[in-house]
Backbone as CSV, one residue per row, in Angstrom:
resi,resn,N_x,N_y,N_z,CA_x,CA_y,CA_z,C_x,C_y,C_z
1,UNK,0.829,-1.179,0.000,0.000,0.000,0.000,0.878,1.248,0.000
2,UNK,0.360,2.229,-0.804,1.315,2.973,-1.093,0.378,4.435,0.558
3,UNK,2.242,5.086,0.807,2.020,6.140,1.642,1.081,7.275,1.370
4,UNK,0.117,7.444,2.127,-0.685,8.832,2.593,0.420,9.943,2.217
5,UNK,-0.063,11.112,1.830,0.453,12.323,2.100,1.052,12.666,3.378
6,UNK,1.295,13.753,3.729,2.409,13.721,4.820,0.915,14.764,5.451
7,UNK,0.251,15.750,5.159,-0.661,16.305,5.639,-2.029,15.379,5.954
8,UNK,-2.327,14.720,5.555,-3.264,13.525,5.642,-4.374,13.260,4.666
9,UNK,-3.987,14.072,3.771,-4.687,13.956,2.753,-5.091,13.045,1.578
10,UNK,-6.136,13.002,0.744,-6.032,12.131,-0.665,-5.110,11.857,-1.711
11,UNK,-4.166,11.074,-1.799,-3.362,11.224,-2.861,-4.547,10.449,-4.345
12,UNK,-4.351,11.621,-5.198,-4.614,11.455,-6.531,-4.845,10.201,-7.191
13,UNK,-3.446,9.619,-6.880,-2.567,8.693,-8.072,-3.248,7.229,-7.112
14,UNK,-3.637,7.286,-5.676,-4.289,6.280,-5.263,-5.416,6.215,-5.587
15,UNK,-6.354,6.982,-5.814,-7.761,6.582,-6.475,-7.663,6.503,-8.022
16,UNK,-7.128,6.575,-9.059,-6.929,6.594,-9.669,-7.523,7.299,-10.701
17,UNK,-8.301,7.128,-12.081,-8.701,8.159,-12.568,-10.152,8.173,-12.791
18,UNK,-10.654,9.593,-12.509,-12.241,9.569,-11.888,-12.409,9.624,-10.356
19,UNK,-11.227,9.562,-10.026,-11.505,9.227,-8.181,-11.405,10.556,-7.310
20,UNK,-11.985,10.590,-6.518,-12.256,11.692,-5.790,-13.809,12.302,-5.617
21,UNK,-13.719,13.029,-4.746,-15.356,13.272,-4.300,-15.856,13.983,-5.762
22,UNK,-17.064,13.373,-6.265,-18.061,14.345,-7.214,-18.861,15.375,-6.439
23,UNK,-18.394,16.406,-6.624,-19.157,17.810,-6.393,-20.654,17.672,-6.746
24,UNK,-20.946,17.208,-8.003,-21.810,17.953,-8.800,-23.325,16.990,-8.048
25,UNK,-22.928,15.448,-7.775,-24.006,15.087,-7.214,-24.239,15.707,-6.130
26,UNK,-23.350,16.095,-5.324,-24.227,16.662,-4.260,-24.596,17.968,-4.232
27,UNK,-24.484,18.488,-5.190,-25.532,20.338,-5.523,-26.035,19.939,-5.954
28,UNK,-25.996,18.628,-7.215,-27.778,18.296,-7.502,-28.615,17.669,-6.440
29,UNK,-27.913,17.004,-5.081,-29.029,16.910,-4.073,-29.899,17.882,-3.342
30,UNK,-28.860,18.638,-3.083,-29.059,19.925,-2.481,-30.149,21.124,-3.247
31,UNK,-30.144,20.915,-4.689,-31.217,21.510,-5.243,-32.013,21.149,-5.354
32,UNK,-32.053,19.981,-5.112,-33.929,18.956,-5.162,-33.781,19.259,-3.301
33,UNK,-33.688,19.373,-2.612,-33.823,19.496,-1.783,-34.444,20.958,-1.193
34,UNK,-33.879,21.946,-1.950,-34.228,22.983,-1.972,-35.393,23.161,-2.439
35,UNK,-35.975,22.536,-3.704,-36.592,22.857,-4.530,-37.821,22.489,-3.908
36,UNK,-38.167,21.012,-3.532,-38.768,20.568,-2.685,-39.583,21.193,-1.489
37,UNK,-38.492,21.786,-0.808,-38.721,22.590,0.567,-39.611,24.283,-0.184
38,UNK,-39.536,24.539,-1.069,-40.078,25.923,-1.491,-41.076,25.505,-2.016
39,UNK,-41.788,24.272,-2.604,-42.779,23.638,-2.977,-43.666,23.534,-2.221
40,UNK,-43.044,22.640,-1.210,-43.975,22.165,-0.159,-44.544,23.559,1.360
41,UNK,-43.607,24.336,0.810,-43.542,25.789,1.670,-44.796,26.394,0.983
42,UNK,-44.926,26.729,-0.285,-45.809,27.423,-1.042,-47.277,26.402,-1.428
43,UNK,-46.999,25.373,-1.346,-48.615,24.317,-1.311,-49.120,24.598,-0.078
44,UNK,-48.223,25.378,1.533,-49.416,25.478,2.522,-50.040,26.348,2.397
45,UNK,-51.590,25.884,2.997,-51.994,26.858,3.213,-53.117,27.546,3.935
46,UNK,-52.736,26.915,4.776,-52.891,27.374,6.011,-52.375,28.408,6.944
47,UNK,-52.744,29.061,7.640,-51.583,30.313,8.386,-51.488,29.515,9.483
48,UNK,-50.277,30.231,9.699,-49.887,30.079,10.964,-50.016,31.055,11.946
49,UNK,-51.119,30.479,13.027,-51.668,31.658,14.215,-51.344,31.066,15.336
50,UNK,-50.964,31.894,16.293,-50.485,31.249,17.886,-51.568,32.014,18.505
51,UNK,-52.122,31.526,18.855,-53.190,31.616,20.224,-52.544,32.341,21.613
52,UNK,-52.827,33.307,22.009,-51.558,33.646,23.212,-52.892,33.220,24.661
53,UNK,-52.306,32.836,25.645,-52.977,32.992,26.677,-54.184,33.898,26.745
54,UNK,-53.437,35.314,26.700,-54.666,36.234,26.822,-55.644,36.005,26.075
55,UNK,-56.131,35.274,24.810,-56.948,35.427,23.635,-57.879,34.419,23.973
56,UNK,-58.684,34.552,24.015,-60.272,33.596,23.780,-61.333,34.008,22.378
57,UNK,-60.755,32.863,21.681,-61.520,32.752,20.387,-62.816,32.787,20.748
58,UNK,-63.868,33.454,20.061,-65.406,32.811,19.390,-65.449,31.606,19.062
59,UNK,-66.444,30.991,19.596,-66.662,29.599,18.757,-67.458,29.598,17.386
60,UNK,-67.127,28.634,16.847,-67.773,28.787,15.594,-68.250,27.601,14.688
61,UNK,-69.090,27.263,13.887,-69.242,26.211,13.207,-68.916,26.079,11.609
62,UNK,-67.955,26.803,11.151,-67.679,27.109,9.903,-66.469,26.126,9.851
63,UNK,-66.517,25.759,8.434,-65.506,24.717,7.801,-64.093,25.155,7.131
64,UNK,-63.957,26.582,7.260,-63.196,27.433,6.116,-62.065,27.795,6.759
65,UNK,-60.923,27.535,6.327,-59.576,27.406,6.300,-59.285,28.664,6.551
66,UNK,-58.363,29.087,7.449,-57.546,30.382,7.053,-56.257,30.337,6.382
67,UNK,-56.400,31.586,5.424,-55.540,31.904,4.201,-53.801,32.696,5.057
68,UNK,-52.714,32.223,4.701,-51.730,33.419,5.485,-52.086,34.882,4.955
69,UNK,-52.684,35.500,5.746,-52.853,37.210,5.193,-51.984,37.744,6.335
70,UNK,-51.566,38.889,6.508,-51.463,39.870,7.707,-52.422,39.863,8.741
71,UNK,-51.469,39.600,9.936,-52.711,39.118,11.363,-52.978,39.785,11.856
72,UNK,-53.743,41.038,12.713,-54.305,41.874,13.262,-54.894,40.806,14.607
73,UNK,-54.122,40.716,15.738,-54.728,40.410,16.538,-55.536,41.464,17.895
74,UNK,-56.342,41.429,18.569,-57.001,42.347,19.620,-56.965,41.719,20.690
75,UNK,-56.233,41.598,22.045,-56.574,40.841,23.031,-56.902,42.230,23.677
76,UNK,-57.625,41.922,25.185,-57.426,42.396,25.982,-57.362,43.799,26.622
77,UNK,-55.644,43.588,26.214,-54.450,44.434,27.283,-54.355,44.909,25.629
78,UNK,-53.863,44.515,24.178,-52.823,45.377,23.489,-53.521,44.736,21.788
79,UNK,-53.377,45.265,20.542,-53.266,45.073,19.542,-51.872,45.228,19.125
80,UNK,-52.518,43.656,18.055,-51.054,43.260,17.531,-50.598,43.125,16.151
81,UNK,-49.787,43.593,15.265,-49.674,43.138,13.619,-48.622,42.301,13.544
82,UNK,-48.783,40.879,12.816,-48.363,39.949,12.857,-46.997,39.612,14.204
83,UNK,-48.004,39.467,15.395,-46.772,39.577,16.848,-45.973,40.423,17.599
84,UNK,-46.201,41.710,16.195,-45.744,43.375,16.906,-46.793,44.004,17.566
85,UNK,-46.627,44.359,18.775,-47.216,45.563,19.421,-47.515,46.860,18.872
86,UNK,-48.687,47.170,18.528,-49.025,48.446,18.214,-49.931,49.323,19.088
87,UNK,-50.653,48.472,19.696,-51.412,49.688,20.743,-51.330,48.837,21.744
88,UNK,-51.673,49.383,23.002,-52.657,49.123,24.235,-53.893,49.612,24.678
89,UNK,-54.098,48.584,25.311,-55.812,48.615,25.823,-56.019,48.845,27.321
90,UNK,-56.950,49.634,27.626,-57.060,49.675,28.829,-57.767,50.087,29.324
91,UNK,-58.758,49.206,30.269,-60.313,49.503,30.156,-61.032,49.606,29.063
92,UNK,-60.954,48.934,27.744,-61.939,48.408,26.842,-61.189,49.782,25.883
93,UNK,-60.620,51.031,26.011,-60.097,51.757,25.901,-58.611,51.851,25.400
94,UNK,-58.153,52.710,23.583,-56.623,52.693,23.203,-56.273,53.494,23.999
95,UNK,-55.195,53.493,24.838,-53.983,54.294,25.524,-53.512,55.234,24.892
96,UNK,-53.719,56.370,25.117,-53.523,57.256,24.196,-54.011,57.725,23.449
97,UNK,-55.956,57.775,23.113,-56.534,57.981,21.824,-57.312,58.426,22.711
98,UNK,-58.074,59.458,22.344,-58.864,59.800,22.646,-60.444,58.858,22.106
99,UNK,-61.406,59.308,22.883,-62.405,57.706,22.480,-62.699,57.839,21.176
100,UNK,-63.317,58.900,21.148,-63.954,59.410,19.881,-63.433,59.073,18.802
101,UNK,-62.488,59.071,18.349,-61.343,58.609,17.148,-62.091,57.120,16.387
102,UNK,-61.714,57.463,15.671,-61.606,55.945,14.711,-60.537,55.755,14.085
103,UNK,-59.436,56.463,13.986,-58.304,56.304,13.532,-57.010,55.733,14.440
104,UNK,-56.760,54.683,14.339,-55.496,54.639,15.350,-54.076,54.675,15.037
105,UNK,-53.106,55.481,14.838,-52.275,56.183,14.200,-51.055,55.176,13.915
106,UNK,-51.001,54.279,15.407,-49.895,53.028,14.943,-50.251,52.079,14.745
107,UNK,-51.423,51.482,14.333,-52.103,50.385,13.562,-51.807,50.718,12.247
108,UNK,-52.134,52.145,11.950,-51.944,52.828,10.697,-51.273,52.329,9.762
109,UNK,-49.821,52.936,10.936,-48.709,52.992,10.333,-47.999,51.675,9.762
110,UNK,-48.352,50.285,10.763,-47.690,49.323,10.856,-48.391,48.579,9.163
111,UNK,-49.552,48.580,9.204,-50.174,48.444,8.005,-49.528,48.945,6.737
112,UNK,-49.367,50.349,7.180,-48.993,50.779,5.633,-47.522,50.055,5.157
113,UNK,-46.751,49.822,6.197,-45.364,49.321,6.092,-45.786,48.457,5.487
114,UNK,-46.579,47.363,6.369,-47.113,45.614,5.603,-47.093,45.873,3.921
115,UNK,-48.038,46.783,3.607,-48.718,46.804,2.347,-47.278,47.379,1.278
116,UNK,-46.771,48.153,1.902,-45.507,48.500,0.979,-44.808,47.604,0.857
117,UNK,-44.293,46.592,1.633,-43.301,45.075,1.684,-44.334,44.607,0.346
118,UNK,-45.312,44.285,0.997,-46.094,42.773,-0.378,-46.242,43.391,-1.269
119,UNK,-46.500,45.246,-1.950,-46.351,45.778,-3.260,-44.689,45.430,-3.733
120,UNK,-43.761,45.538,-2.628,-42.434,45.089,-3.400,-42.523,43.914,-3.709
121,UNK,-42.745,42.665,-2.997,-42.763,41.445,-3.545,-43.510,41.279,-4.383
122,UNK,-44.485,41.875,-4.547,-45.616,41.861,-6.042,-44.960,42.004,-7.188
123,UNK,-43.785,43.229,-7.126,-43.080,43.778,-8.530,-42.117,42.372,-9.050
124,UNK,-41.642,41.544,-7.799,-40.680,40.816,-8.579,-41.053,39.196,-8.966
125,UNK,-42.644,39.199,-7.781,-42.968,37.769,-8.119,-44.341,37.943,-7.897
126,UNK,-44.511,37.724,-9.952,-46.202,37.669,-9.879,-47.304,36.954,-9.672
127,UNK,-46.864,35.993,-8.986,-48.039,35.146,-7.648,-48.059,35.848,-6.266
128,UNK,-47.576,36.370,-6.032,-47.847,37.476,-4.890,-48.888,38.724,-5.555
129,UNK,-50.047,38.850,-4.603,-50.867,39.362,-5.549,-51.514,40.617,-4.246
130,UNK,-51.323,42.133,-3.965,-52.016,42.656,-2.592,-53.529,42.803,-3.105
131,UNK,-53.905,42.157,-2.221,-56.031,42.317,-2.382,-56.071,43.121,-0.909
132,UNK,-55.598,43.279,-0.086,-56.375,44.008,1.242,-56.704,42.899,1.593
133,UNK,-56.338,41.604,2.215,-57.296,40.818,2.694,-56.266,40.474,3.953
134,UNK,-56.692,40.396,5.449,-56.404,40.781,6.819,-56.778,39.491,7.883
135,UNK,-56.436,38.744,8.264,-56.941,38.038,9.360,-57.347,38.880,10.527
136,UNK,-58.632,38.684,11.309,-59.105,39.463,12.430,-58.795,38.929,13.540
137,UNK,-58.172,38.713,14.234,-57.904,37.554,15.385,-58.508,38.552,16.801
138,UNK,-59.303,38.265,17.264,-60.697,38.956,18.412,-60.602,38.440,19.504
139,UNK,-60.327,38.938,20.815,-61.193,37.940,21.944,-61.989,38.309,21.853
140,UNK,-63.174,37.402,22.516,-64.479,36.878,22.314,-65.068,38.144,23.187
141,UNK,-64.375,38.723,24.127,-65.464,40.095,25.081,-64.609,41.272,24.497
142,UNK,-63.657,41.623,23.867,-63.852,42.819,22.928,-65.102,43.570,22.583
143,UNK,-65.323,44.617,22.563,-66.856,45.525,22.470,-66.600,45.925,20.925
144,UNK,-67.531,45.608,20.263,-67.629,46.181,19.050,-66.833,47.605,18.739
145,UNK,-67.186,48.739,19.176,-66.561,49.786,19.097,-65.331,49.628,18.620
146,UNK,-64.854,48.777,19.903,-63.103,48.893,19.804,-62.645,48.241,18.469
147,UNK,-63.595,47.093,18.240,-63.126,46.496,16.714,-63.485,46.994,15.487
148,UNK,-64.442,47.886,15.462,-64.686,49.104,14.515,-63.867,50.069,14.153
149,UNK,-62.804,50.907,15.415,-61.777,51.347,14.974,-60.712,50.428,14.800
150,UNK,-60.983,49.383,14.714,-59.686,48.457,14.435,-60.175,48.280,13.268
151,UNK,-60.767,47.631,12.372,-61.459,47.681,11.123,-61.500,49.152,10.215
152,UNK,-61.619,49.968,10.435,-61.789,51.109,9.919,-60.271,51.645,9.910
153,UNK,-59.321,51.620,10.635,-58.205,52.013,10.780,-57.434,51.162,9.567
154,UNK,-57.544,49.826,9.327,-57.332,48.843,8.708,-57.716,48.933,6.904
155,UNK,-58.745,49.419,6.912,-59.522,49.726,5.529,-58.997,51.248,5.294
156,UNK,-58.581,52.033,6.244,-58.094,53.258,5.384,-56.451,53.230,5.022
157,UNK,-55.940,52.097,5.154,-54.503,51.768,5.151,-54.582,50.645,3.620
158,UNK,-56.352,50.076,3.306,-55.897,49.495,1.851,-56.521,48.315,2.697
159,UNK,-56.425,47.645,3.534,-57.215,45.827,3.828,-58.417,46.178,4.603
160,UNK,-59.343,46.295,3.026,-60.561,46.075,3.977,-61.188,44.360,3.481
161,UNK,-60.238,43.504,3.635,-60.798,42.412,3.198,-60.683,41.825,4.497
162,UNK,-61.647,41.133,5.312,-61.545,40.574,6.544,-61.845,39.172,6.755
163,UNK,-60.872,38.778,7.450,-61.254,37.209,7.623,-61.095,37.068,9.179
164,UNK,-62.637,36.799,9.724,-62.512,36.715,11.056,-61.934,35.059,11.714
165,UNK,-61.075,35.274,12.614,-60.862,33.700,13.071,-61.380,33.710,14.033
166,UNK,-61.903,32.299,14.156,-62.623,31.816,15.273,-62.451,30.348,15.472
167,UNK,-62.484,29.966,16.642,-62.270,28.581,17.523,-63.269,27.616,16.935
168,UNK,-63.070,26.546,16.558,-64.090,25.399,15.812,-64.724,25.024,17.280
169,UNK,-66.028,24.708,16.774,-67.137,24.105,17.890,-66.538,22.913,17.944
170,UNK,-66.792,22.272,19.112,-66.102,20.689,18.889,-67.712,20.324,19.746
């Protein structure tokens, strides 16, 4: 048997010719692998919603899937766009708003950001498509009011398409 390199490496002239690792199969694994994973990423479709403690869904008897849109959740204590903090609540009441308002200035804002991101991804990939369409995520003793300026704040930012979620009856 002929000597190893002195660094510990492959000598050439021992595998002879053709020998040595093929590169190319394994970037072609790695691209079915990839390819795969962005497939099976883009066939869901379903969103993904986390339920936080504070939140108590509506029950409901509807069969209909939720779509991934931008999440607008309302608990409680605070409103949320997709897991960011934008307001607080307190006493059925936004912190900082006077009641009267229907406008809430950092719901607004966080929206308009949303809608500017998915118009960029619109320009470069045309299956990304902005309709205004919003997941409503509610606890169940929220007072109308408060979800009216949440809705209305929402529709003057471009999503007045609403998809309320609610807890399946079991």
């Amino acid at each position: 048997m002929r000597r190893r390199r002195a660094h510990g490496g492959f000598n050439p002239e021992e595998m002879g010719e053709g020998g040595g690792l093929n590169v190319v199969n394994l970037i072609d694994m790695f691209v079915i692998i990839i390819i795969f994973l962005l497939k099976s990423f883009s066939a869901s479709t379903e969103a993904n919603i986390t339920i936080s403690p504070k939140l108590q869904l509506p029950l409901s008897s509807s069969e209909t899937t939720i779509n991934e849109f931008v999440n607008i959740t309302v608990t409680t204590s605070e409103i949320l766009v997709d897991k960011k903090i934008v307001a607080h609540i307190q006493d059925g009441n936004i912190v900082g708003l006077n009641p009267q308002d229907l406008m809430i200035p950092a719901l607004y804002e966080e929206l308009e950001k949303r809608k500017e991101k998915i118009l960029k991804i619109q320009m470069y990939n045309p299956n990304v498509q902005f309709k205004g369409e919003v997941n409503l995520i509610s606890h169940k003793k929220i007072p109308f009011s408060l979800l009216k300026k949440v809705m209305y704040t929402a529709g003057q930012a471009g999503f007045g398409n609403f998809k309320f979620v609610a807890q399946k009856e079991t």
